[in-house]
N, C-alpha and C positions, 0 to 999 in steps of 0.2 A: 462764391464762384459758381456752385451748380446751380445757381440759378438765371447766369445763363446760358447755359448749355440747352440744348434741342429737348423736347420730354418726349419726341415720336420716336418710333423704331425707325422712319424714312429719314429724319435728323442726324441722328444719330450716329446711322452705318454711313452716312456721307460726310458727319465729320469727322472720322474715323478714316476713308477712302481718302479724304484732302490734306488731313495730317501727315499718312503716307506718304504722298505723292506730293506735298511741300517736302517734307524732311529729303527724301529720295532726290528731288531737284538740288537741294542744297549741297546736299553730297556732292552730285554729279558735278554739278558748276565748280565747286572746290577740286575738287581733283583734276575738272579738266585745266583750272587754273595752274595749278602745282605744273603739273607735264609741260601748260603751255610757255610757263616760265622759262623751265631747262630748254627745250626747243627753240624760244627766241634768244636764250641767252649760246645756245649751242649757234644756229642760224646765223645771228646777227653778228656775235663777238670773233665768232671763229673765221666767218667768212671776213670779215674786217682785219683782223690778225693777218689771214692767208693774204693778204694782197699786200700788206706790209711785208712779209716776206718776200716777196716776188718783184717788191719792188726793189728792196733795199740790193736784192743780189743784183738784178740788174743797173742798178748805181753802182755799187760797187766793181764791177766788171767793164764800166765804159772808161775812155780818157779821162783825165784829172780836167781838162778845158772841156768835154762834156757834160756834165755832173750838173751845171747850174744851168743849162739851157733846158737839162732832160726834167731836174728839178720842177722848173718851171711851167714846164708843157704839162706834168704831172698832175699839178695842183688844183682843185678846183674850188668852188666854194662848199661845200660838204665835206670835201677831204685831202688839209691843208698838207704842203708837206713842201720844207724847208730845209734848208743845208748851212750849218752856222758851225762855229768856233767851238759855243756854248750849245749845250743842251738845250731846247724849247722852256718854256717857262712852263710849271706845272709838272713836268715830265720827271716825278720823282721816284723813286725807287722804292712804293710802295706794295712791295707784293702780298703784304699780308690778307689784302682785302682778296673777299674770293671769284670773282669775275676777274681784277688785274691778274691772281694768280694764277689764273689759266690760262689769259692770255701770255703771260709774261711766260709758260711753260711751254706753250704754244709755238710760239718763236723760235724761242729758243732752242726746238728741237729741231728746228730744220733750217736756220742760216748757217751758212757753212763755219763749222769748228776753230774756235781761234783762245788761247789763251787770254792773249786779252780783251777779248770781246767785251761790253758793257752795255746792257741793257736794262732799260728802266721804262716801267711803264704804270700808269696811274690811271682812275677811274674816277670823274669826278660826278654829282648831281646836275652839272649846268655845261651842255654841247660846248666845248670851245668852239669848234667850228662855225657854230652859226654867229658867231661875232661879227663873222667878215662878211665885205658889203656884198650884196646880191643873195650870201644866203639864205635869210630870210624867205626868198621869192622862190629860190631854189625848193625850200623843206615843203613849202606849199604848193607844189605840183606834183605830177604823179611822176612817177610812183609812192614817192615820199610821203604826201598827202594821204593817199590809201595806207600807209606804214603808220603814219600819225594816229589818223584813227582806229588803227587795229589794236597796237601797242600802247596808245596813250601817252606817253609821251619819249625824252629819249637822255640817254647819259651821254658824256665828254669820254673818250678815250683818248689820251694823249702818250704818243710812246717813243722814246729816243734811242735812236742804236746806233752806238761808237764803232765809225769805222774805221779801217789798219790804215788809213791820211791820218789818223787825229781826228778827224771832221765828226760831227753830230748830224745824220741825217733823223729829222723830225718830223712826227706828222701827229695830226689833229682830227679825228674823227668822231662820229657821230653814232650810238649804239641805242638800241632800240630799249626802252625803258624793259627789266623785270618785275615790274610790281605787279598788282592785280588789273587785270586787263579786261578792259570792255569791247566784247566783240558779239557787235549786232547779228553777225553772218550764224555766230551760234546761241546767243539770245534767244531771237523770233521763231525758229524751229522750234525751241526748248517750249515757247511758249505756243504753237503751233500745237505740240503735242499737248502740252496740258491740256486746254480746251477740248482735243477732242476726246481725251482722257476722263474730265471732268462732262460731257455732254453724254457720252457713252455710259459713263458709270449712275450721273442723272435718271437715266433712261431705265437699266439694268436694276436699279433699287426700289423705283417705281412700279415696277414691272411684278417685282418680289414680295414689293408690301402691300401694293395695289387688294389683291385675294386677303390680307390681315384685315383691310378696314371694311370689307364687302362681310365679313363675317363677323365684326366689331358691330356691324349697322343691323343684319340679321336677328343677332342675338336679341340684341334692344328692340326691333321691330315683334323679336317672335313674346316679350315681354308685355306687348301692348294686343298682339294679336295672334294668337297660336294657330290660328288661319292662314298666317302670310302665306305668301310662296315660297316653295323651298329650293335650298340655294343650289346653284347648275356648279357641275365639275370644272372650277378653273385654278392657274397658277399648278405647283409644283406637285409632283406627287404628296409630299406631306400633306398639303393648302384641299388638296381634292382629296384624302382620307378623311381628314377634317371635315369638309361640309359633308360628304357620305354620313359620319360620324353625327353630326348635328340634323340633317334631316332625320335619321332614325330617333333622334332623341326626341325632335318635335311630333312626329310620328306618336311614338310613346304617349305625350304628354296630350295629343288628342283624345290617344283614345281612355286617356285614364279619364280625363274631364268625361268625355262619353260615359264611359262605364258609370262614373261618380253619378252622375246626373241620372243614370236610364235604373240606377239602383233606388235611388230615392225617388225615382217616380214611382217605383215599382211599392216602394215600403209606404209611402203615401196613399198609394193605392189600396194597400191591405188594411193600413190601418183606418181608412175612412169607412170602410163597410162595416167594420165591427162598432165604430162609431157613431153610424145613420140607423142600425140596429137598436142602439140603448136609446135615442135619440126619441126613435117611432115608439119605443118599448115607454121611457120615461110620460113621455105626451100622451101617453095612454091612461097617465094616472091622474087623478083628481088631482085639483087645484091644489099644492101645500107648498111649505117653505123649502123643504127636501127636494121635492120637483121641480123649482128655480133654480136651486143650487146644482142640481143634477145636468140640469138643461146649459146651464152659464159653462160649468165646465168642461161638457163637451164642444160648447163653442170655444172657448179658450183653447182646448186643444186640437179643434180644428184649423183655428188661426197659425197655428205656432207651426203646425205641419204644411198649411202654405205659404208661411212666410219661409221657413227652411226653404223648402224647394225652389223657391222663388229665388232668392239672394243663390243659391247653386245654378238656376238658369242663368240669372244677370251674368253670372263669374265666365260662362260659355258661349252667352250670345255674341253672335257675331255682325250690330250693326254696322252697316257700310258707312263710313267718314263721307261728311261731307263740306261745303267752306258756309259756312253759320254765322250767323247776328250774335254773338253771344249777348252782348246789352239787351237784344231781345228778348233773348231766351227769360233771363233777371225780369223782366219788365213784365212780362208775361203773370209768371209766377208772382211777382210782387201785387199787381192789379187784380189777379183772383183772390187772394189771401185778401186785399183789402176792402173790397167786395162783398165778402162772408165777415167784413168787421173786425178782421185781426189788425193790431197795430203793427204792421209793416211798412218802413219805408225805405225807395229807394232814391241814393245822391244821381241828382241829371249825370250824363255820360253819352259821349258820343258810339253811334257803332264802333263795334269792337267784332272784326273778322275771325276768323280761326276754323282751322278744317277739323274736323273733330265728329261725334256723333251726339247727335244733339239729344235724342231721347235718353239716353244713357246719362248726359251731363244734367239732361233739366233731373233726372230721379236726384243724383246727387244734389243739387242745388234743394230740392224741395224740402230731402231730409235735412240738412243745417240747415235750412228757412225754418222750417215745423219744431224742429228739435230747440232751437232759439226760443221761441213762442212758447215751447212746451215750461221750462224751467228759467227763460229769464225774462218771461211776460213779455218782451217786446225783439221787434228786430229790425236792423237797420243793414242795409244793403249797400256797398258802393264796386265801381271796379274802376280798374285803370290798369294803364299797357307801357309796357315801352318796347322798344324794337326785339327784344329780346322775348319776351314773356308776356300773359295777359293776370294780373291779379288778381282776386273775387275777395270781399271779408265781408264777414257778419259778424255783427258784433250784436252784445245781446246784454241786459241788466242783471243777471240774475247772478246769485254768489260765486260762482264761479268754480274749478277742479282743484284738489289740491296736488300741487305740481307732480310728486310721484305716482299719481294717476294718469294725469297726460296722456300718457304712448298708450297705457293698461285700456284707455276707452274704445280705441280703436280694433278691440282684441272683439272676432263675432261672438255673442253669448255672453259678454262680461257683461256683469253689472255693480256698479256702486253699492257700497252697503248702506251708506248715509240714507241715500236717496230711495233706497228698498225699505229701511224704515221708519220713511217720510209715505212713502207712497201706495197705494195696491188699489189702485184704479187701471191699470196696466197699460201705462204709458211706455216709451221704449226709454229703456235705460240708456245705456250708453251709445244712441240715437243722439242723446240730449248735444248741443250743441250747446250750451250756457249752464246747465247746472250743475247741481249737486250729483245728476244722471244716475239716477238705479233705477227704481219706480218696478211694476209689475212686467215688465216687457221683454223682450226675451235678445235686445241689447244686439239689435243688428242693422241700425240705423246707420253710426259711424263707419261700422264694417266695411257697408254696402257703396258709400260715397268714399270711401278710399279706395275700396277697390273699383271703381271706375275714374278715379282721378289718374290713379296711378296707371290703368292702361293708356291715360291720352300721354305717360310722358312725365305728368304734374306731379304738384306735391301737395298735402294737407296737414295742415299743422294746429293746435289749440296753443292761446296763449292767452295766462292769467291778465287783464288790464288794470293798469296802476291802479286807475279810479275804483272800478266795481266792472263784473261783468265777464265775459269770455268774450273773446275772439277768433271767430274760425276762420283761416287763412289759406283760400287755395291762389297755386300759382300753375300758370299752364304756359307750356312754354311752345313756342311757335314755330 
């Protein structure tokens, strides 16, 4: 069931607001039902009742040779009314039912007092009155017509009252149904207001979450680039503490990158003069084995000190995006590597667009290119896109990670043991995009291409292949 319900907060508080205000209508309509009942049953039965009163006194007050002329003048086709022997047919002495019994109490309180008066009145489901001819034509004009469709449709009330002749004067009328009543007149209003109800609240929830996803998009933006812009005061006061809140925090996070960065340029810097010192000092001495060795290791650890600082500037540069060939970019790369004789190749591929910064992507692509070559001798390139994402994989022959290593290569500085002692030519360890990954290097290859994957957005994954080999898997999404 909760899956399908809405997963946004804008979903959500509006199906929340509609539930409401369905439930609320339901009410409303029932109860004005219930009232409209007693009202048309008040209306319609009482005022029909009242005129049989009025009538019968005035029968009963004319000449006996009166009586069936006035009868007849009386009667119409809506509301019959007769003078016989017998009581009307129908006209039974049902009062149990609770509409006859109101009217029958109705009456009865105001024809004038008689011992033996006899009154009988009954409520049937089917008008007597409209049996007789022309009523039909009658119940379809107005007013009656307008009553029809108010009420829906209508009951038989047929009521006999024994006069002090003997005589049975009867009538036959027509009562406006109580059941559940369809009336357009309060309908269309009801539904008049929801809409504006529903278009307002629309509006009002929009308005409210609108600043949630300006700061949902910020967040991820300041993920990719701690440069962005930072977010202007809108929405509620809480919505505007919040980006207050979040500019200072990106603020922050500048200037720690700064500091990080302007330290280790700083320590780079110290550590290289004492460096260029033993360097000039070492070259100073005859030719021996000790003097190689001396010389090799301060180049080692001059490397290691630019490549640190290096992988800290990439992590703060802030190249401008812009809309790129990616298949170029590959193609590029691929054609120089093959050039210098590497077995590189790459599958045909149409241009593939993408805004993105291209110098930053091509370092990533070169280290899984290099890294491939380095530990699985060879590397094969393809990409492909769909409307969603653009995907890059390299795949490569060589033995491959074992799987609890995976995530651990990615980690800057980590290196493989296998591969550390396999190797001390100083290759970069966990660079390797296909092997065993240790080797001499100080394992900031992977690092370096994740973390520029992941400011476009993407993702970078290794995975063992059935056959033989690694697979490095980036996806960039568009």
């Amino acid at each position: 069931m909760s899956r399908f319900l809405p997963k946004s907060l804008f979903g959500q508080t509006l199906l929340i607001m509609f539930s409401g205000l369905i439930v609320s209508h339901l009410i409303g309509a029932w109860i004005y039902a219930s009232d409209r009942e007693q009202a048309v049953r008040a209306v319609g039965g009482l005022a029909t009742a009242l005129r049989i009163v009025n009538l019968t006194s005035l029968v009963e007050d004319v000449p006996a040779d009166w009586q069936g002329r006035l009868v007849t003048g009386l009667s119409d086709p809506t509301f019959r009314v007769s003078l016989s022997a017998r009581p009307a047919e129908g006209a039974e002495n049902t009062g149990g039912e609770e509409t006859a019994a109101i009217i029958k109490e109705f009456i009865a309180e105001r024809l004038p007092r008689r011992s033996d008066r006899d009154l009988r009145v009954s409520v049937s489901p089917t008008p007597a009155a409209l049996s007789e001819p022309g009523a039909g034509r009658a119940m379809h004009s107005p007013p009656f017509r307008h009553l029809r469709h108010t009420f829906g449709g209508w009951q038989g009330l047929t009521v006999a009252v024994g006069l002090k002749d003997g005589q049975w004067l009867s009538f036959a009328a027509s009562l406006p149904d109580t059941g559940p009543a369809k009336s357009w007149p309060f309908f269309v209003p009801m539904l008049i207001m929801a809409v504006i109800v529903i278009v307002t609240s629309v509006w009002a929830v929009r308005r409210v979450t609108v600043p949630l996803d300006t700061l949902a998009r910020a967040a991820e933006r300041l993920g990719k680039d701690v440069d962005a812009e930072p977010l202007t005061d809108i929405g509620t006061a809480e919505m505007r503490q919040a980006s207050r809140a979040f500019n200072r925090m990106q603020a922050r996070l500048k200037r720690l990158i700064e500091n990080r960065t302007n330290m280790l340029a700083a320590i780079s810097h110290d550590l290289r003069t004492p460096l260029t010192l033993v360097r000039l000092r070492a070259e100073a001495f005859p030719d021996s084995e000790d003097r190689t060795k001396i010389l090799s290791t301060v180049e080692e650890m001059e490397r290691m000190i630019g490549e640190r600082l290096n992988f800290i500037r990439d992590e703060a540069q802030a190249e401008k995006r812009r809309r790129t060939d990616i298949t170029s970019i590959l193609d590029s790369i691929v054609q120089d590597m093959t050039d210098a004789g590497l077995p590189v190749a790459m599958a045909p591929a149409p241009a593939v667009i993408l805004d993105c910064r291209p110098a930053a992507l091509k370092r990533a692509f070169i280290n899984l290119i290099d890294n491939a070559l380095k530990y699985g001798k060879t590397a094969r390139v393809a990409i492909a896109e769909t409307p969603e994402a653009v995907e890059i994989v390299v795949d490569d022959d060589g033995p491959g990670i074992p799987d609890e290593e995976l995530t651990k290569v990615f980690q800057a500085f980590y290196r493989l043991e296998s591969a550390s002692e396999q190797s001390t030519d100083g290759i970069d360890s966990s660079g390797g995009g296909g092997g065993g990954g240790g080797g001499g290097g100080i394992g900031l290859g992977l690092a370096i291409a994740l973390s520029i994957i992941e400011s476009h957005g993407g993702t970078l994954e290794l995975i063992n292949r059935p056959q033989s080999g690694l697979r490095a898997r980036v996806t960039l999404p568009r």
